[in-house]
C-alpha positions in Angstrom: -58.5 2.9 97.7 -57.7 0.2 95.6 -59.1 1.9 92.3 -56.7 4.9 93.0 -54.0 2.5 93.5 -54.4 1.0 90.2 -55.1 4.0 88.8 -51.8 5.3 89.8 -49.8 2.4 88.4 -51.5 2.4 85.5 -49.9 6.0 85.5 -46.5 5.3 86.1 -46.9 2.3 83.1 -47.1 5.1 80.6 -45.0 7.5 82.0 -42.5 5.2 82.1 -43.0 3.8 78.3 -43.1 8.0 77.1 -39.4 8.2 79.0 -38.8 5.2 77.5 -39.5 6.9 73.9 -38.2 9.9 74.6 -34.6 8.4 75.9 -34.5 5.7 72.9 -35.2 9.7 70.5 -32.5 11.4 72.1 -30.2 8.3 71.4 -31.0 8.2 67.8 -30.3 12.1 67.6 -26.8 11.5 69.1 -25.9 8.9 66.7 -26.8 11.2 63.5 -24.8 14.2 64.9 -21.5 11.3 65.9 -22.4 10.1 62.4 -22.1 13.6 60.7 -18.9 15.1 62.5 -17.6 12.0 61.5 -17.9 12.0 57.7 -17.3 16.0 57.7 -20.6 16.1 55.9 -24.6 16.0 56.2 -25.4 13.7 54.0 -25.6 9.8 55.0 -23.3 7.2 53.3 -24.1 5.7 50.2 -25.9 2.3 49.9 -24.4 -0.7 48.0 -26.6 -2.1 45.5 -27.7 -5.4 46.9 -28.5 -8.1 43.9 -31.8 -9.9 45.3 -32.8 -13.2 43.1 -36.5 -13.0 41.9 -38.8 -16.3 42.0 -38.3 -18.1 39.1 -41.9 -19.1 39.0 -43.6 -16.0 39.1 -43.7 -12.8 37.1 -45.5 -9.3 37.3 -47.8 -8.5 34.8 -47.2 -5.6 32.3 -49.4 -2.2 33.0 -50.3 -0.2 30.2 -50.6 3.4 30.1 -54.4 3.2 30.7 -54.1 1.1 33.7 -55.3 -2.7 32.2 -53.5 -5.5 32.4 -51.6 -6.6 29.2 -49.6 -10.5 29.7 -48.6 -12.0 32.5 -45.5 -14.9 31.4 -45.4 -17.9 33.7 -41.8 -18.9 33.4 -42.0 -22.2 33.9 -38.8 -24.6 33.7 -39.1 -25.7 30.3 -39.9 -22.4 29.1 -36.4 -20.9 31.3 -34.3 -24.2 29.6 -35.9 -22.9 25.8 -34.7 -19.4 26.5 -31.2 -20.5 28.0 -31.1 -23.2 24.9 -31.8 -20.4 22.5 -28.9 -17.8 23.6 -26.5 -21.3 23.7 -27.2 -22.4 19.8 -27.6 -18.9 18.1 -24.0 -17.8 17.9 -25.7 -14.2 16.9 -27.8 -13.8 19.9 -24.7 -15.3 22.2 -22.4 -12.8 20.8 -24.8 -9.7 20.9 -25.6 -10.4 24.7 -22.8 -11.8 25.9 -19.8 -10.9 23.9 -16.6 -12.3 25.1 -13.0 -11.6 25.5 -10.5 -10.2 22.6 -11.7 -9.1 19.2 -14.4 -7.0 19.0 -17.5 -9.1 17.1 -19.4 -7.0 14.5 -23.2 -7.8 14.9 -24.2 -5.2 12.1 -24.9 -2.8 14.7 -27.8 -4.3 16.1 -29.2 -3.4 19.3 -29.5 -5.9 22.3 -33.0 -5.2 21.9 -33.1 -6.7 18.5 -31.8 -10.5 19.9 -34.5 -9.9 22.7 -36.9 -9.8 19.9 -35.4 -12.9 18.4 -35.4 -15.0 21.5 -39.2 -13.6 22.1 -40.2 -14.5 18.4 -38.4 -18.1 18.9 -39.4 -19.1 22.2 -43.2 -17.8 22.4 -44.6 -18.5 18.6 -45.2 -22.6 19.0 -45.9 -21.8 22.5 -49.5 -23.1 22.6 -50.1 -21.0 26.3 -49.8 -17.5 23.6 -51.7 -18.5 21.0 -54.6 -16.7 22.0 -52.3 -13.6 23.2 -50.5 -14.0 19.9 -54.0 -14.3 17.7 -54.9 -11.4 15.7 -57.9 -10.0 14.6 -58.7 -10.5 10.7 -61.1 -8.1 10.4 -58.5 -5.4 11.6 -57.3 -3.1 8.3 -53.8 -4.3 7.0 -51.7 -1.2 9.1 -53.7 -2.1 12.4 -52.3 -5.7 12.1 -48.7 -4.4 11.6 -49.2 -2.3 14.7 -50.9 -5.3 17.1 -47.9 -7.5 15.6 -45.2 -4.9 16.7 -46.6 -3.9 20.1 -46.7 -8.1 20.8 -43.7 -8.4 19.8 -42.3 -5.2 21.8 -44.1 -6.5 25.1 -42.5 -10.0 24.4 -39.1 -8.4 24.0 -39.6 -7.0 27.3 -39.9 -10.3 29.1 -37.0 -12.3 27.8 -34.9 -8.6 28.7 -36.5 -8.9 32.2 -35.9 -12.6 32.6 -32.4 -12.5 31.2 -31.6 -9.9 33.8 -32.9 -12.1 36.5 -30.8 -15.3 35.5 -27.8 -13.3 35.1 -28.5 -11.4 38.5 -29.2 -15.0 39.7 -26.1 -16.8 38.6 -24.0 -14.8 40.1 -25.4 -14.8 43.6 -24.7 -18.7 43.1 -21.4 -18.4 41.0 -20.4 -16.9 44.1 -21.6 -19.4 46.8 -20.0 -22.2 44.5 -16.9 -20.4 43.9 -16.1 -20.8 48.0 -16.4 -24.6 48.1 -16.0 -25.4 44.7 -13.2 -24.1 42.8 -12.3 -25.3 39.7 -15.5 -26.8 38.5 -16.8 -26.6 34.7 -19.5 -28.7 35.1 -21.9 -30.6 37.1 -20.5 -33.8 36.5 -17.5 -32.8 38.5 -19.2 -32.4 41.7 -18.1 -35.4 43.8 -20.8 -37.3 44.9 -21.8 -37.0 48.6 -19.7 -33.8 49.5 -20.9 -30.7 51.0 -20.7 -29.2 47.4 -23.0 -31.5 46.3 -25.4 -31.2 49.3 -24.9 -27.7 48.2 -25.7 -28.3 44.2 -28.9 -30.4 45.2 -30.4 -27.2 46.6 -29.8 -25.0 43.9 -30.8 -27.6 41.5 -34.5 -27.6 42.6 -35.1 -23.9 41.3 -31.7 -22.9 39.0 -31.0 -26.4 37.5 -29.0 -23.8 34.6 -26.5 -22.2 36.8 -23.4 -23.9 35.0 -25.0 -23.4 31.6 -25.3 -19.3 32.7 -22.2 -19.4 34.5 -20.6 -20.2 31.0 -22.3 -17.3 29.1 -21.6 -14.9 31.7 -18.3 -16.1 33.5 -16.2 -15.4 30.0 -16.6 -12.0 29.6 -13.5 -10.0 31.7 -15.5 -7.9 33.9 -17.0 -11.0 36.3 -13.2 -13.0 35.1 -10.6 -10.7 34.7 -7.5 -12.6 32.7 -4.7 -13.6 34.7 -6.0 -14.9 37.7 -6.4 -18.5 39.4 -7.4 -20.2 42.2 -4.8 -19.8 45.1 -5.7 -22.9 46.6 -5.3 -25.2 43.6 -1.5 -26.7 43.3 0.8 -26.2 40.1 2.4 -29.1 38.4 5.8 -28.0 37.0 6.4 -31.5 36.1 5.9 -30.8 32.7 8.1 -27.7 32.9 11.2 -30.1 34.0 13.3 -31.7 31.5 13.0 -35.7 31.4 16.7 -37.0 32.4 17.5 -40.0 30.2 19.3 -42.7 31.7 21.6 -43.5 28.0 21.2 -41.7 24.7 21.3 -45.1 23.0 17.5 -45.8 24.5 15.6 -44.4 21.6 17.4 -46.9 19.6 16.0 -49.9 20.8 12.2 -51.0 19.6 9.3 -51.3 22.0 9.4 -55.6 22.6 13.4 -55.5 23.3 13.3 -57.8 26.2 16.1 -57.1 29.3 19.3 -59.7 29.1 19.4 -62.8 30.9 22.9 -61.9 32.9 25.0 -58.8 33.2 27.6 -58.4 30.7 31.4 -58.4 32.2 33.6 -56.0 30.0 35.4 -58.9 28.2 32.4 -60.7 27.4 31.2 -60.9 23.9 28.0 -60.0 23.4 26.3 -63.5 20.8 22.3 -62.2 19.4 20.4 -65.3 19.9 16.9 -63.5 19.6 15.4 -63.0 16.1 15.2 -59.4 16.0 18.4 -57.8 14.3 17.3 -54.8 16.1 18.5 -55.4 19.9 21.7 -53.9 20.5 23.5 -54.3 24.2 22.2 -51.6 26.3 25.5 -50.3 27.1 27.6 -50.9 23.1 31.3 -50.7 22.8 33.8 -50.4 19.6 35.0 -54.2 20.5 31.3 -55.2 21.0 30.3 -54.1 17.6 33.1 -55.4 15.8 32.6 -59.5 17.7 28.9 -59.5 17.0 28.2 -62.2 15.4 26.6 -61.9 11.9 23.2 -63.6 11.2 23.1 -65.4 7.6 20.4 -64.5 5.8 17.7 -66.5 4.9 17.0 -67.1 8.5 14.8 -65.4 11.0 11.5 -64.4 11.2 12.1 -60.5 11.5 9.9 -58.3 9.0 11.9 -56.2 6.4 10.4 -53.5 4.5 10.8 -53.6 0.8 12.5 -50.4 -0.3 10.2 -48.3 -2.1 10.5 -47.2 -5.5 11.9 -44.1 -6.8 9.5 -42.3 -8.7 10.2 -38.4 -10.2 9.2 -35.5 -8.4 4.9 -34.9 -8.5 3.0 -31.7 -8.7 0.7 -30.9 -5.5 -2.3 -32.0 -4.9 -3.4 -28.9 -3.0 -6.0 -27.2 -4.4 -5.5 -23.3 -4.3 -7.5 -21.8 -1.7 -10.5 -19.7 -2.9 -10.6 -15.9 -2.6 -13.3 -14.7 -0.2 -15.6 -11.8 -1.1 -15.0 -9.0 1.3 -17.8 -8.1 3.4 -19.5 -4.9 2.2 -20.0 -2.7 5.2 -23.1 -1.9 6.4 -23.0 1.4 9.0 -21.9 5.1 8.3 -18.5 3.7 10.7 -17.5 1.2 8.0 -18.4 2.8 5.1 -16.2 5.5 5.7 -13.5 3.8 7.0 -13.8 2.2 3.5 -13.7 5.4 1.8 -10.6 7.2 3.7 -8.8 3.3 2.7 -9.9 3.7 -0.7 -8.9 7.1 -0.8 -5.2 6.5 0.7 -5.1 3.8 -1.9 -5.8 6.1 -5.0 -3.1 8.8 -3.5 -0.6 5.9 -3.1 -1.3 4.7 -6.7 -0.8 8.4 -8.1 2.3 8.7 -6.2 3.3 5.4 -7.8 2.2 6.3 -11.7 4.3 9.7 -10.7 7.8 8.3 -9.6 7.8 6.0 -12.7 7.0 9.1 -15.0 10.0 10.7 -13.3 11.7 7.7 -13.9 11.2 7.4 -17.4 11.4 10.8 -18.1 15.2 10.5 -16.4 16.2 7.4 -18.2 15.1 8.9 -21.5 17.5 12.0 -20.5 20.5 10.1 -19.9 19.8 8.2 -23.2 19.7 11.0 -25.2 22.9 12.6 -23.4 25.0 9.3 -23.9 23.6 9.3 -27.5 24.9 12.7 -27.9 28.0 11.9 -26.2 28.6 9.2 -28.7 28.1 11.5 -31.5 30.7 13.8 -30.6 33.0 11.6 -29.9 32.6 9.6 -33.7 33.2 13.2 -35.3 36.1 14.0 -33.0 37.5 10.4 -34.2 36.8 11.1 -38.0 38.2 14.8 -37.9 41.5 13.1 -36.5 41.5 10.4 -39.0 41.5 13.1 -42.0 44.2 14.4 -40.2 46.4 11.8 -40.1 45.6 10.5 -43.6 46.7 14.5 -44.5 49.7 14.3 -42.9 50.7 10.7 -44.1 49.8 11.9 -47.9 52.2 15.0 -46.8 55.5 12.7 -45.4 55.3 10.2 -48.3 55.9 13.3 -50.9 58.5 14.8 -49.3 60.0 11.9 -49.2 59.8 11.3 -52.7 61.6 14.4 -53.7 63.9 13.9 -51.2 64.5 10.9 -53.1 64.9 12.4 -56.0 67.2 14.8 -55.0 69.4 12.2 -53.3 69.1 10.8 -56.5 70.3 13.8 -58.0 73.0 14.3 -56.0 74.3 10.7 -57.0 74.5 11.9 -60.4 76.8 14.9 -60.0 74.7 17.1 -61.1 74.3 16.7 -64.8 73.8 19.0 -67.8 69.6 19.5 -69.0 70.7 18.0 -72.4 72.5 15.0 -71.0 69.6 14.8 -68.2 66.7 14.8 -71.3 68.8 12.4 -72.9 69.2 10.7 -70.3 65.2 10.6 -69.6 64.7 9.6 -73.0 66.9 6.6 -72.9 65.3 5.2 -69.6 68.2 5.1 -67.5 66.1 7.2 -64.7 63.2 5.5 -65.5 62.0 5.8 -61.6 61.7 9.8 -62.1 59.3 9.5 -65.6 56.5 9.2 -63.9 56.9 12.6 -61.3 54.8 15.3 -62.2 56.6 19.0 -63.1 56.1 20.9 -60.0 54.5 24.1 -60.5 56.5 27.0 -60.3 59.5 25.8 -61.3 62.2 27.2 -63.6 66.1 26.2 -64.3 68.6 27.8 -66.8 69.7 24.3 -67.4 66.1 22.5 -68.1 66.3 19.8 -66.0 63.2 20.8 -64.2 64.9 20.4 -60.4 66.6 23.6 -59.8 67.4 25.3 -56.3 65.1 26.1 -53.8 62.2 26.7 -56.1 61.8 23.2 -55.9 60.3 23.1 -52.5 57.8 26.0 -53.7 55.5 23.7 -55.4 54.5 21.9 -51.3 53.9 25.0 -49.8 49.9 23.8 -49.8 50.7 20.9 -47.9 
């Protein structure tokens, strides 16, 4: 009886734990179907990457294609501080893994891969742990040596990428927790002693003693530090931004040692300088004041004068000109022809140059010769009417001579060809010897001036 009794329970145990099974099934199936009507589609929601730190201590070792084992790095702390303390002095490496803000930095297009060969190369050769993984074989052929070297130095590469990504991964998980307490801080030595931050720093410490020294590679660069923002919580001091309200314009007058007055001053007090200093004047100075201070004599006093320089004539700098820099030639297909399509626009801008001062020339010579030509014209045009007017001068003096003459004749009353011959002869009409015989001109009488046929002879003119 009793066997069947515990048979029985023994029964109902399982039973119970398969309903159990089967419930905790059907809840599960419910979920997905809620879970799938509610996102309109079948496929379940994305995961976030989650950034997990890896031992700092440790390291797995490197599998060939064939299965053996190749180096195993133990990453101790001083070997972690040599690779931190290499990225920090190599400005190269720093900039080629962890370029910051603004201006783009030209590395020569090297590859991230080529610093991680650097740092390998630095931090592993006078590592006395590598030697032996480092040794090489003498007997190997020349090209078999070139190869070992460049698959060690491949598989050291490797580790300093993996270990980079760890500190950086790293850092940030702890940037992070910092940034909540401690806002603000640059350095270590900032922490205040005996605060939670610093309960807080003495736990990281013990395995990421280089979180501030990461933090300042990484925390530049504007994806983890976008420009423009602050801490919320930390207050801003606009004192500097308010303007300093002077009590008297006069202050910056007075020198540093002035000492304050023994007494106020009434209005119609006079003001006597008993100190030594010529330099105090009253704090608040009046007109009346100035003109009833007393006058030291000289000689006395112990205040320090400075002799007045002497003029001397204007000097040439000193400065020496600055020296021209060599530009930098370029080095990828990018910059060198970027340098060709500059030199090229330079060449057409030179040509277009040479060009407009050819046209230039070529224009100025034009106008040259047209106001040469112009000039020329206008001399001949000048000496045409100067003939012209000598002609017609040489033309108004004749006529009147023999107008003149005839006035002359006139005078006379006409005389006789044998008195006016005699006449001639005798010089009476001396004035008229010397007057050519017309041609064409005839006279019963002889005289030689007859009628109308006188004017016959300036028909030319």
């Amino acid at each position: 009886m009793k066997k069947r009794t515990a048979a029985t329970s023994e029964r109902a145990k399982k039973a119970a734990i398969i309903a159990a099974d089967e419930a905790k099934e059907e809840a599960e199936k419910k979920e997905k179907k809620l879970l799938v009507v509610k996102r309109g589609r079948g496929r379940p929601p994305k995961e976030k990457p989650v950034v997990v730190a890896v031992n700092e201590k440790s390291d797995e070792p490197d599998i060939d294609e064939d299965g053996a084992q190749s180096l195993v790095v133990e990453w101790t702390k001083d070997l972690t501080w040599s690779l931190v303390t290499g990225i920090e002095e190599d400005d190269e490496i720093r900039d080629g893994l962890y370029p910051g803000p603004g201006a783009i930095k030209r590395t020569g297009g090297k590859p991230k891969t080529h610093f991680h060969d650097a740092l390998g190369v630095k931090i592993f050769a006078d590592n006395p742990a590598y030697t032996e993984f480092l040794a090489i074989d003498p007997e190997l052929s020349e090209a078999e040596q070139t190869k070992k070297k460049a698959e060690q130095r491949k598989l050291l590469a490797g580790k300093v990428k993996n270990k980079i990504k760890t500190l950086t991964d790293t850092a940030r998980i702890h940037i992070l927790d910092m940034g909540q307490t401690g806002a603000g801080l640059r350095s270590a030595a900032e922490i205040t002693p005996g605060s939670k931050l610093a309960t807080q720093w003495d736990v990281i410490k013990e395995d990421f003693p280089w979180l501030f020294n990461m933090r300042d590679l990484i925390a530049v660069r504007p994806n983890l530090k976008p420009v423009g923002l602050g801490n919320n919580d930390t207050p801003i001091d606009i004192d500097l931004l308010l303007r300093t309200r002077t009590d008297d314009d006069t202050s910056s007058l007075a020198p540093d040692d002035t000492e304050d007055l023994p007494a106020q001053l009434v209005d119609s007090d006079v003001l006597t300088i008993d100190s030594d200093s010529d330099d105090e004047i009253a704090a608040t100075p009046t007109l009346e004041g100035a003109l009833k201070r007393k006058i030291k004599p000289e000689g006395k006093g112990n205040s320090k004068k400075t002799p007045p320089k002497k003029k001397t004539k204007p000097q040439t700098g000193m400065s020496a000109p600055a020296a021209a820099v060599a530009a930098k030639k370029p080095t990828n297909a990018k910059d060198r022809f970027s340098a060709t399509v500059l030199a090229e626009e330079e060449t057409a801008q030179r040509a277009l140059e040479l060009r407009t001062a050819k046209n230039k020339a070529h224009k100025d010579v034009a106008l040259a010769k047209i106001s040469a030509e112009k000039e020329i014209r206008l001399a001949k045009e000048e000496s045409k009417r100067a003939d012209k007017a000598e002609k017609a001068a040489l033309v108004r003096l004749r006529m009147e001579q023999e107008h003149q003459m005839r006035m002359a004749q006139m005078q006379q009353g006409g005389p006789s060809s044998a008195s006016f011959s005699n006449a001639g002869q005798s010089g009476n009409f001396s004035m008229f010897d010397e007057l050519p015989m017309l041609p064409g001109t005839s006279s019963s009488d002889g005289s030689g001036f007859a009628g109308s046929s006188t004017y016959g002879g300036f028909d030319g003119f």
